[in-house]
C-alpha positions in Angstrom: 0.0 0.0 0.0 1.3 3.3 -0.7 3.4 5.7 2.0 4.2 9.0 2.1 7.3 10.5 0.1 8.2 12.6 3.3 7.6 9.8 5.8 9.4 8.9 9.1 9.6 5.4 8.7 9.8 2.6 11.1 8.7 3.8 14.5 7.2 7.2 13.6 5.1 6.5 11.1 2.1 8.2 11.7 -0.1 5.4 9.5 1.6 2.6 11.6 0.8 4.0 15.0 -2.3 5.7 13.6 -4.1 2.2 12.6 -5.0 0.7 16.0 -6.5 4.7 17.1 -8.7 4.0 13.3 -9.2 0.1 14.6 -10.8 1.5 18.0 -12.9 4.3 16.1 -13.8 1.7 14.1 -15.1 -0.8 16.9 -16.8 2.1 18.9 -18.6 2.9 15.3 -19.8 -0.6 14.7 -20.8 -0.9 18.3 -23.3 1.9 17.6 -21.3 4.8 18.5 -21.6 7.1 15.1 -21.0 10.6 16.8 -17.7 12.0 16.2 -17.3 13.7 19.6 -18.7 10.7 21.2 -16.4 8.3 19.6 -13.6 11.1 20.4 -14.2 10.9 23.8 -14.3 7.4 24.2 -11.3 6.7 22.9 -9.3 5.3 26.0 -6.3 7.4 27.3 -3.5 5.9 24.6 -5.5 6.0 21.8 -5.9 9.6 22.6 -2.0 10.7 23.4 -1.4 8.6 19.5 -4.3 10.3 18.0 -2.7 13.9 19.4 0.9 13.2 18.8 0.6 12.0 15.3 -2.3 14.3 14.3 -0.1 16.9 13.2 2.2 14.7 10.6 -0.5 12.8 8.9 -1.2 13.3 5.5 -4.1 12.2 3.6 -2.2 9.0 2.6 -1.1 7.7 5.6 -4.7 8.4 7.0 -5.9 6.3 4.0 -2.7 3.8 4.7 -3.9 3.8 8.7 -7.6 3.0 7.3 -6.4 0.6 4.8 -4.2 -1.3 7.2 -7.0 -1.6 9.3 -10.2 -2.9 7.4 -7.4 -5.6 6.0 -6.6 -6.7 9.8 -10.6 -6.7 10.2 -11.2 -9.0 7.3 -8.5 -11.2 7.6 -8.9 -11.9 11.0 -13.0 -12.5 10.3 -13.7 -16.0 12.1 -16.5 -16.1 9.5 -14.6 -16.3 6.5 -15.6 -19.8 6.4 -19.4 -19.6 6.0 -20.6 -20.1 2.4 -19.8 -17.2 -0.8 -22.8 -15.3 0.1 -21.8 -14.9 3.8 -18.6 -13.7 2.6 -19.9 -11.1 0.3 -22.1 -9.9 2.9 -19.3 -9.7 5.9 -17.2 -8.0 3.3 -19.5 -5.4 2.2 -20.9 -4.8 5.5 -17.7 -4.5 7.0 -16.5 -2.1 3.9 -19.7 0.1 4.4 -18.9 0.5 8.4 -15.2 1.5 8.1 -16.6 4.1 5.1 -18.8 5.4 7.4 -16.7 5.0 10.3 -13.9 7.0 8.7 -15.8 9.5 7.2 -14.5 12.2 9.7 -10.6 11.7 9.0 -9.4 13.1 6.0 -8.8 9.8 4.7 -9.1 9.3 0.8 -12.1 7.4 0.2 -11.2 6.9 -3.2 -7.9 4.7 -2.2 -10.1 2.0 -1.5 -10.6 1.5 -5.2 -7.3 2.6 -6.4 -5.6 0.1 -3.8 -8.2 -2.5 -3.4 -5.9 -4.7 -5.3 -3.3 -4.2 -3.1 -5.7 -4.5 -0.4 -6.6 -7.7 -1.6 -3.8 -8.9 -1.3 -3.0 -7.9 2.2 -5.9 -9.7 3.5 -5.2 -12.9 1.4 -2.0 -12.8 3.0 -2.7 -12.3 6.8 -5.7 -15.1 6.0 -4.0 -18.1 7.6 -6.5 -20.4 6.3 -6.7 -19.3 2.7 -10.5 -18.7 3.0 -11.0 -15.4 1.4 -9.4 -15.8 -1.8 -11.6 -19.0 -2.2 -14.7 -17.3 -1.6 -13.9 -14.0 -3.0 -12.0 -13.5 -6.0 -9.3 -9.8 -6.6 -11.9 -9.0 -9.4 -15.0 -9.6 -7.6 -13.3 -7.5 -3.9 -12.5 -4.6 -6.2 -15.8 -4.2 -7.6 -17.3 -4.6 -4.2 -15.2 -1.4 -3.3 -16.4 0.7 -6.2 -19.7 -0.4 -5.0 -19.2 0.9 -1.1 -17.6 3.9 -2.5 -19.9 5.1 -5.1 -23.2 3.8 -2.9 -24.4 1.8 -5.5 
C-alpha cells in the first residue's frame, strides 16, 4: 500500500501508529457509537495521546494507509470467513460500508479503496492463515465490491 514520500519510517510512522487509534474508532462505530465527539471521547487514554501526537504529521495517505491497514486486519482476522460465498460477500461489504462510514471524519481518501483495493486484496489474502477469502472471494470480484461501497451503489 502506498506511504508518504516525506515519511518517518519505522517507529514514527504516523499510518503505523495511527491504525489501532482508526481500529478503536472503528469498533466504537460498529458498536453503535456514530458521533464523532462521542467516539472522540471514548477513545481510551493511549488511543488519545497517538491520536494527538501524530495528528499533526499525517497526510491524507497515511490516514488512507492507517484506514487501509486496518479494514485488511478486520477481514483477515474474520472468524466467519468460512461460512458459504454469500456470507462472505455480505461480511465483506458490511464490514467495507462500516469503516466508510466510520472513517468518514478523517481526511482519509475514500477513493484509495478503489485505487488500492488490489493491493488490499492482497494484504488480507495474505494475513488469512487459512486461505479462506481468496476461495470465496475472487481480486476482481473484492474490487468491484469497493467501487460499490464507494460510489453507494
Amino acid at each position: 500500500m502506498r506511504s508518504c514520500d516525506t515519511c518517518p519510517g519505522d517507529l514514527k510512522c504516523a499510518a503505523d501508529n495511527l491504525a489501532p487509534v482508526l481500529a478503536e474508532i472503528y469498533t466504537l462505530y460498529a458498536g453503535g457509537t456514530t458521533d464523532k465527539f462521542e467516539i472522540l471521547f471514548a477513545l481510551s487514554d493511549e488511543f488519545e495521546e497517538l491520536f494527538e501526537r501524530y495528528n499533526d504529521q499525517v497526510s491524507r495517505i497515511c490516514w488512507t494507509k492507517a484506514a487501509l491497514e486496518v479494514i485488511a486486519e478486520i477481514l483477515s482476522a474474520c472468524d466467519g470467513l468460512d461460512q458459504n460465498k454469500d456470507g462472505i460477500r455480505d461480511h465483506v461489504h458490511a464490514t467495507l460500508t462500516t469503516a466508510v462510514c466510520a472513517f468518514a471524519n478523517f481526511p482519509w481518501y475514500v477513493s484509495g479503496l478503489i485505487g488500492q483495493a488490489p493491493e488490499l486484496y492482497e494484504a488480507i489474502a495474505y494475513k488469512d492463515e487459512k486461505n479462506q477469502f481468496v476461495i470465496w472471494l475472487s481480486k476482481r470480484e473484492f474490487v468491484k465490491m469497493c467501487k460499490t461501497v464507494v460510489y453507494n451503489e
